[in-house]
Backbone as a ProteinNet text record, in pm:
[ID]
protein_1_A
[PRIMARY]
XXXXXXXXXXXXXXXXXXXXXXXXXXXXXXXXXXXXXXXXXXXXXXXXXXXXXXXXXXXXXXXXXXXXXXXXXXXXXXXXXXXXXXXXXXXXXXXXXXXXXXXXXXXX
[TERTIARY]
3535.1	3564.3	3434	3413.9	3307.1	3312.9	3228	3232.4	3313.5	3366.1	3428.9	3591.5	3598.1	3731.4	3785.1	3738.8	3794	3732.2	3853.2	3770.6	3725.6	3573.6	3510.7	3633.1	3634.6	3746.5	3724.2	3810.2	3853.6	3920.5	3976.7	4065.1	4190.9	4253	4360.6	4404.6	4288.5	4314.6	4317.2	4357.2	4369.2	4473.1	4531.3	4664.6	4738	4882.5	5005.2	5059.4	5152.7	5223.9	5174.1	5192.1	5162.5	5159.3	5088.3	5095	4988.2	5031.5	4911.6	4840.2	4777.2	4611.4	4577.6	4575.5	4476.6	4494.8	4634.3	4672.4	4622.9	4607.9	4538.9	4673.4	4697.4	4785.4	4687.1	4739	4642.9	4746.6	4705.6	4738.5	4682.9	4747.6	4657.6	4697.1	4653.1	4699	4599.2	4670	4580.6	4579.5	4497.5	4510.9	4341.4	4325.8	4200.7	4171.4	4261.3	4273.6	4250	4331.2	4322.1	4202	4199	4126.3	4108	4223.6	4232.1	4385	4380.2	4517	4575.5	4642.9	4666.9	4822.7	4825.4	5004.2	4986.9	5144.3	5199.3	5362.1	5370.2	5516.3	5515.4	5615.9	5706.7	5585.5	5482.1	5358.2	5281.4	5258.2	5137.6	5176.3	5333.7	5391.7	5374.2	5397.6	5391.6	5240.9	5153.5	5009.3	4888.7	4917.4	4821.8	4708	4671.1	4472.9	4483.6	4583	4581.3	4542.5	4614.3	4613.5	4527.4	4424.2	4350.6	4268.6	4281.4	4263.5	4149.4	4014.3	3898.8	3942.5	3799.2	3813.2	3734.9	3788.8	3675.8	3693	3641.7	3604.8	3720.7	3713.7	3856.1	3952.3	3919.1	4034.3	4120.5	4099.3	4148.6	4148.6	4201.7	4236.7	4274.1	4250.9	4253.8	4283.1	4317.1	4355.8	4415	4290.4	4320.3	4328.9	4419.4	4477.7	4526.6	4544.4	4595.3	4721.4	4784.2	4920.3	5018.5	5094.6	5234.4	5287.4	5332.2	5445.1	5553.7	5624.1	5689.5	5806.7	5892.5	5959.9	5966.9	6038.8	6077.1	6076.2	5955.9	5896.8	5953.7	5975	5947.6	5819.9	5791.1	5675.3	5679.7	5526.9	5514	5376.7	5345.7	5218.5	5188.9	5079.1	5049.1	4927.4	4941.3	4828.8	4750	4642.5	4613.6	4647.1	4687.3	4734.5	4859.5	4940.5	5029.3	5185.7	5167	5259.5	5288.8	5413.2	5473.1	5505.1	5479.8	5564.6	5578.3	5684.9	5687.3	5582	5595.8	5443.7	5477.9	5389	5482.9	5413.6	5346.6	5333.7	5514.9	5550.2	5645.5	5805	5906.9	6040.2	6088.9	6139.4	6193.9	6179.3	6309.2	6261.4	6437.3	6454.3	6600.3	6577.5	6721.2	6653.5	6617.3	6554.5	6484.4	6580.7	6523.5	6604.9	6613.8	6497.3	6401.6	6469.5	6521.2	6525.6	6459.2	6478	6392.3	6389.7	6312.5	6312.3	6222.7	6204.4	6093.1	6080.5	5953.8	5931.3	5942.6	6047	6037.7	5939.1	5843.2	5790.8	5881.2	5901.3	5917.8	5800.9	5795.8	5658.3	5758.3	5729.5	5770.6	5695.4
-8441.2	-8302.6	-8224.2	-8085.2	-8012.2	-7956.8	-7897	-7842.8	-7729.8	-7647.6	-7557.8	-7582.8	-7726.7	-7826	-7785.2	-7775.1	-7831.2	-7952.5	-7968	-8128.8	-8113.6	-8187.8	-8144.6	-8185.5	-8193.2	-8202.9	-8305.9	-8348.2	-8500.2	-8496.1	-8594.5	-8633	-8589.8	-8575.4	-8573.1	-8403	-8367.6	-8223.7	-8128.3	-8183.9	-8099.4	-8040.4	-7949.2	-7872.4	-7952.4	-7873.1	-7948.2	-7934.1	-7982.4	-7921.4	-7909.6	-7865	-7876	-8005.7	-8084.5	-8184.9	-8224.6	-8349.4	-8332.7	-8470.2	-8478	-8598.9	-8609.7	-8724.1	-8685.1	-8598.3	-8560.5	-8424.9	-8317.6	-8287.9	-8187.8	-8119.8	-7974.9	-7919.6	-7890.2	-7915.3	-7854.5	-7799.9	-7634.6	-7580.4	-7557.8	-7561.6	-7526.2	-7373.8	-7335.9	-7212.3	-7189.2	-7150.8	-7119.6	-7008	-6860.8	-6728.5	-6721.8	-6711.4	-6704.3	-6559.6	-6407.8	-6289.3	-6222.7	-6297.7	-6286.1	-6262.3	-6179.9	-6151.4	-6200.4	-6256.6	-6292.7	-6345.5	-6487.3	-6555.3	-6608.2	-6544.2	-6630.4	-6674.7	-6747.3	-6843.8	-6761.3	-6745.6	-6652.4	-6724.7	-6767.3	-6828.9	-6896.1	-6927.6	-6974.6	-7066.7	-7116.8	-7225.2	-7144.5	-6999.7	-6955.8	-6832.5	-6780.4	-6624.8	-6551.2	-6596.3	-6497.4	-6433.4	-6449.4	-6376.6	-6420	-6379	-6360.9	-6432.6	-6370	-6337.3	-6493.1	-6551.6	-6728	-6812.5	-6801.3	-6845.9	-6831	-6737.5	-6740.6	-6855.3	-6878	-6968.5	-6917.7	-7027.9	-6978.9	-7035.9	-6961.4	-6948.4	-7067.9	-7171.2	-7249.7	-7216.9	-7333.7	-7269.2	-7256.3	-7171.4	-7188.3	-7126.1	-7038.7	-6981.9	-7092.9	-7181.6	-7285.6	-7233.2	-7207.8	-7150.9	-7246.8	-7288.5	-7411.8	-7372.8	-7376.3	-7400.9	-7515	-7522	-7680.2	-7611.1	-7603.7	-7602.1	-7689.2	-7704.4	-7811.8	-7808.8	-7945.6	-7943	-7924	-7861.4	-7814.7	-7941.1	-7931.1	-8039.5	-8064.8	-8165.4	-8215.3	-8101.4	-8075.9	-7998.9	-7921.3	-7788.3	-7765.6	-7566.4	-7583.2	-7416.2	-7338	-7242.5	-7119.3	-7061.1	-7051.9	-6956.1	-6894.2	-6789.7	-6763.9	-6770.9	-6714.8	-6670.1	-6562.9	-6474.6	-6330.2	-6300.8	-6237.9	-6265.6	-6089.3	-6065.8	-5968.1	-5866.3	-5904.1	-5835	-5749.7	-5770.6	-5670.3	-5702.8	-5903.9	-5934.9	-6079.9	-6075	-6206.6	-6291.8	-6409.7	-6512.3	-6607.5	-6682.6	-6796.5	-6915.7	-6987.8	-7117.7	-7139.3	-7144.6	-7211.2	-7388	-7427.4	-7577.8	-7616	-7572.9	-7623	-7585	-7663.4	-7629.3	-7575.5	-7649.8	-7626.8	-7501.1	-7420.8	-7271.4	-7270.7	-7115.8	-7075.1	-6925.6	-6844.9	-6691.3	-6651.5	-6590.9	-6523	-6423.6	-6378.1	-6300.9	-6156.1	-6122	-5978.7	-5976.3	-6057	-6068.2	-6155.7	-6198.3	-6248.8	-6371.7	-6484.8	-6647.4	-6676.8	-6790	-6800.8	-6954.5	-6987.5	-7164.1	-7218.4	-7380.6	-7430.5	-7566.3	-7579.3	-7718.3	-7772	-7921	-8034.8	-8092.4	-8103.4	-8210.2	-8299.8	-8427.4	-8526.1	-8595.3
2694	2662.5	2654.2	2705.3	2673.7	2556.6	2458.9	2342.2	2321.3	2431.2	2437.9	2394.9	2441.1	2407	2520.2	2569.6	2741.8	2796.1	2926.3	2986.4	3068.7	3089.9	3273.3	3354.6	3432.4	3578.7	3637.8	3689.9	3739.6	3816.2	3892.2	3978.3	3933.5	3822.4	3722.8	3700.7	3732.3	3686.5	3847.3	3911.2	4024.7	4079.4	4127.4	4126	4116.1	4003.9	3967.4	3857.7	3832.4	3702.6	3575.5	3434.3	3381.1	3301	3226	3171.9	3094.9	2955.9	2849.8	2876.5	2815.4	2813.9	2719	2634.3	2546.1	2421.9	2395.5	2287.9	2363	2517.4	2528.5	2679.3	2633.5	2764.2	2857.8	3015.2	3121.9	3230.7	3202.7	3322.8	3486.8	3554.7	3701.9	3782.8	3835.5	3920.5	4017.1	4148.1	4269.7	4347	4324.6	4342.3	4383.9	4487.7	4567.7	4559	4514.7	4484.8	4307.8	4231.6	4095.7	4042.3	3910	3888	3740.7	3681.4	3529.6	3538.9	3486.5	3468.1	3336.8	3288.4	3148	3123.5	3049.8	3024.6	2910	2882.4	2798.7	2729.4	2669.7	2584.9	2437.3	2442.2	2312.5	2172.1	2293.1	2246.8	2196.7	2218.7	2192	2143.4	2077.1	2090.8	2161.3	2243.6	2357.4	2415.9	2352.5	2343.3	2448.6	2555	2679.4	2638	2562.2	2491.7	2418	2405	2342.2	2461.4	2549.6	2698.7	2839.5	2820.4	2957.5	3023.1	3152	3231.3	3305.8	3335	3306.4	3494.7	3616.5	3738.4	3782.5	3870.8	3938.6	4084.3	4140.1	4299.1	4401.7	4504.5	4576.4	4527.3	4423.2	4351.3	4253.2	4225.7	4116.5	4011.6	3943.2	3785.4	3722.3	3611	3476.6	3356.1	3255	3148.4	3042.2	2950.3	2890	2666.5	2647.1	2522.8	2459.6	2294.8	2229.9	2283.9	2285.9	2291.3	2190.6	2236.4	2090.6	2072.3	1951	1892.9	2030.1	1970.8	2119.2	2128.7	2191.2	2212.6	2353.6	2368.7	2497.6	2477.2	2551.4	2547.5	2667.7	2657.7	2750.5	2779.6	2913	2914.7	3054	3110.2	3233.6	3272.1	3388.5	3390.8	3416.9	3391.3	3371.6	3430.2	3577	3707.4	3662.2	3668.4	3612.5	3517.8	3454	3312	3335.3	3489.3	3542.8	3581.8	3596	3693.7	3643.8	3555.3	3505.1	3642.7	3630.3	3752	3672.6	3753.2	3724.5	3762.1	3705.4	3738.8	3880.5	3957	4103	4100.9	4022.3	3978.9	3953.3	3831.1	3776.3	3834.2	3857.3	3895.5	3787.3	3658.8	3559.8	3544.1	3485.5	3497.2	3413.3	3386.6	3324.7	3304.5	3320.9	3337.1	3184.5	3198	3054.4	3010.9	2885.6	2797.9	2883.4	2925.1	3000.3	3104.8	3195.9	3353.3	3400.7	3545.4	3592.1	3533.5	3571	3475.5	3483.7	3336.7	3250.8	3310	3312.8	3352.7	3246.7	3245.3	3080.3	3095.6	2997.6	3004.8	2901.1	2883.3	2786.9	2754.7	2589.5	2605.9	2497.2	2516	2475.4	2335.5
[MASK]
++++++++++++++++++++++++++++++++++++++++++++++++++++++++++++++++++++++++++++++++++++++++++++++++++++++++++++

């Protein structure tokens, strides 16, 4: 882990769903355009500014957070501060309260 409490990068962490390590969540996202990516749900209240996903090369976007208690979240992702999507890593998904549908992780 770096001091920041993130993990340098590995083989493990390269595009794909979300999933934990270690007590640790890791998101991926791939926007070669983006300008700021952050996860936004049920894990973190909803709050963007909990969630931003820092830029590596190629447009690779990462995000490594504690993991929540086990259970089964809602969330999305929030591509410049403008434009909810769904994860396109993850299938699991169900329509949201708002419209439109929310991606669900399970963590076990």
């Amino acid at each position: 882990m770096t001091d920041s409490g993130g993990m340098e990068p590995s083989g493990e962490d390269e595009y794909g769903p979300p999933r934990v390590r270690n007590g640790r969540l890791l998101f991926t996202y791939r926007d070669e355009f983006a300008r700021r990516v952050s996860v936004t749900g049920e894990f973190n209240g909803w709050n963007p500014s909990l969630g931003q996903f820092s830029r590596g090369e190629g447009g690779m976007w990462r995000l490594d957070i504690a993991a929540p208690a086990p259970g089964r979240y809602r969330y999305k992702l929030l591509v410049d501060d403008t434009k909810y999507i769904q994860d396109p890593t993850h299938t699991a998904s169900e329509p949201g309260p708002f419209g439109g549908y929310d991606s669900v992780l399970t963590i076990d």
